[in-house]
C-alpha positions as CSV (number, residue, x, y, z in Angstrom):
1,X,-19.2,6.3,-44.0
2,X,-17.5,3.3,-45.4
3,X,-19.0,3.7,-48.8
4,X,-18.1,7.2,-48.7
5,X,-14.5,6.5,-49.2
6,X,-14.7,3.8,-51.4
7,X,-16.9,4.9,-53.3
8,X,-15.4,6.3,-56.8
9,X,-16.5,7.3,-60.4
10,X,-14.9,5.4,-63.2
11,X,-15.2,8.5,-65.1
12,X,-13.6,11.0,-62.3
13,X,-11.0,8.5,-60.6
14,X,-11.8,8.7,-56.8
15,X,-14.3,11.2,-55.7
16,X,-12.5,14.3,-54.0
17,X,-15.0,14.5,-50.9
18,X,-13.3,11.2,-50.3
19,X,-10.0,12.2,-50.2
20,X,-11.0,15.8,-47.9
21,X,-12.3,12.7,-45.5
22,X,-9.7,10.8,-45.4
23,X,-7.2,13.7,-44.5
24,X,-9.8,14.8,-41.5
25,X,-9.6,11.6,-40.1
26,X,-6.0,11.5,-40.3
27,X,-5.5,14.4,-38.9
28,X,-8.0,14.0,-35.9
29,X,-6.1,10.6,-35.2
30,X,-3.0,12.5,-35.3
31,X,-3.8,15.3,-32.9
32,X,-5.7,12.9,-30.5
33,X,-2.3,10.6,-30.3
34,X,-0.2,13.7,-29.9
35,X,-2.4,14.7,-27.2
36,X,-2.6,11.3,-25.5
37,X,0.9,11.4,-26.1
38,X,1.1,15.1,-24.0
39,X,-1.2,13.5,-21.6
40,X,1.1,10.4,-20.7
41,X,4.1,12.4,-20.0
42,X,2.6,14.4,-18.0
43,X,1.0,11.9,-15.6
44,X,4.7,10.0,-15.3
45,X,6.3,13.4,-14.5
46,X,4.4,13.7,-11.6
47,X,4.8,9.9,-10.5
48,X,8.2,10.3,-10.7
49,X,8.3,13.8,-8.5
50,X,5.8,12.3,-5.9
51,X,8.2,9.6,-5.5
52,X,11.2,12.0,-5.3
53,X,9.4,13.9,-2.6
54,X,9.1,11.0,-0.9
55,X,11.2,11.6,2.7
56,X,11.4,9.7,6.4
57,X,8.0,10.6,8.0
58,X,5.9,10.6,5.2
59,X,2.5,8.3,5.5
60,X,2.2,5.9,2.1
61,X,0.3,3.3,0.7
62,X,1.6,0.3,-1.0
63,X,-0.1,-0.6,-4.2
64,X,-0.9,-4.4,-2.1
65,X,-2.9,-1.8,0.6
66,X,0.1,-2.0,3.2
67,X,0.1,1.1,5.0
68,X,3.3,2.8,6.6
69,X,5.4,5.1,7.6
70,X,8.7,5.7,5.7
71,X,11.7,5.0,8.1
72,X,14.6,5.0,5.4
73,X,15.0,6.4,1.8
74,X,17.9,4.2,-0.1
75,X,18.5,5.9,-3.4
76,X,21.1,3.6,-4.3
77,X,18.6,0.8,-5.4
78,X,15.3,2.8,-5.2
79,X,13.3,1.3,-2.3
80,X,12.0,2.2,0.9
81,X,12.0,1.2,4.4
82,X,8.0,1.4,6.0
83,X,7.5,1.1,9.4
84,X,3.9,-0.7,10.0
85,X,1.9,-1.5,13.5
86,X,2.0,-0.1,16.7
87,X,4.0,0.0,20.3
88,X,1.2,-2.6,21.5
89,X,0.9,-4.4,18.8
90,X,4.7,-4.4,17.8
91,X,6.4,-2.6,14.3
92,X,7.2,-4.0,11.6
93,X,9.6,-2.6,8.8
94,X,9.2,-4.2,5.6
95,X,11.5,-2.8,2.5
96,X,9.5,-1.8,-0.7
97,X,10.9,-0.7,-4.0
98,X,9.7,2.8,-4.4
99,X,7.7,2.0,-7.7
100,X,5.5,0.4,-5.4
101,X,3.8,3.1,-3.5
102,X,0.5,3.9,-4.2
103,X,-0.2,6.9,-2.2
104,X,1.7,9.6,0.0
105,X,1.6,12.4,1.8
106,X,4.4,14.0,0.6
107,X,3.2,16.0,-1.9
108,X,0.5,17.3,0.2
109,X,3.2,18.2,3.0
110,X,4.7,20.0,0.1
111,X,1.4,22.5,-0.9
112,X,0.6,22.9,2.9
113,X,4.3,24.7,3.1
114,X,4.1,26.6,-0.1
115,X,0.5,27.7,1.3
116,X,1.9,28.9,4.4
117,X,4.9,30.6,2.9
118,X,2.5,32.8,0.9
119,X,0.6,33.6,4.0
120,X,3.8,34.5,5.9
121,X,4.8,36.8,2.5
122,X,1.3,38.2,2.6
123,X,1.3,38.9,6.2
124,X,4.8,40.2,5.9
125,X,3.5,43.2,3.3
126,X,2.8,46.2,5.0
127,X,-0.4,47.7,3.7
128,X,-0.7,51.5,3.4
């Protein structure tokens, strides 16, 4: 493919099937960054809203495996209080930053009460 493009005529200057290459592969690398690009933003948007659900009560995971349950939400300097153990073995609370967390719950607390409002709206319809 190389040779393709490199190829030229010293009679015709560079050969035109060269250049219709050259813009396809341009343009393929453009569109695939722009969609990368798309992709990216996406994936940090819902970072960021997982860790804005995050509320006292949820269950998380700490990206070093600790698991918890969040006592405290500081927004003032973005961390977390997590409450780890048990009565017999004793609690701990250890503070996290919220970037941190791994894994929650909250987000699936959040479908499971926009799944039940729609069955409350459904059962609320009366059917004729």
């Amino acid at each position: 493919m190389f040779n393709l493009l490199t190829e030229s005529n010293a009679n015709q200057g560079a050969n035109p099937l060269s250049w219709v290459m050259m813009i396809v592969l341009i343009g393929l690398f453009v569109v695939y960054m722009v969609y990368s690009s798309r992709q990216q933003k996406k994936r940090q948007k819902e970072t960021q809203d997982t860790l804005n659900a995050i509320q006292p009560g949820h269950k998380v995971k700490t990206i070093g495996g600790i698991c918890g349950v969040v006592v405290e939400v500081c927004s003032d300097d973005n961390t977390i209080v997590l409450e780890t153990g048990t009565e017999k073995s004793g609690k701990s609370y250890i503070k996290f930053d919220k970037q941190a967390i791994y894994q929650t719950d909250a987000l699936a607390n959040k479908e499971e009460k926009k799944e039940e409002k729609e069955e409350e709206s459904v059962q609320e319809t009366p059917e004729n």
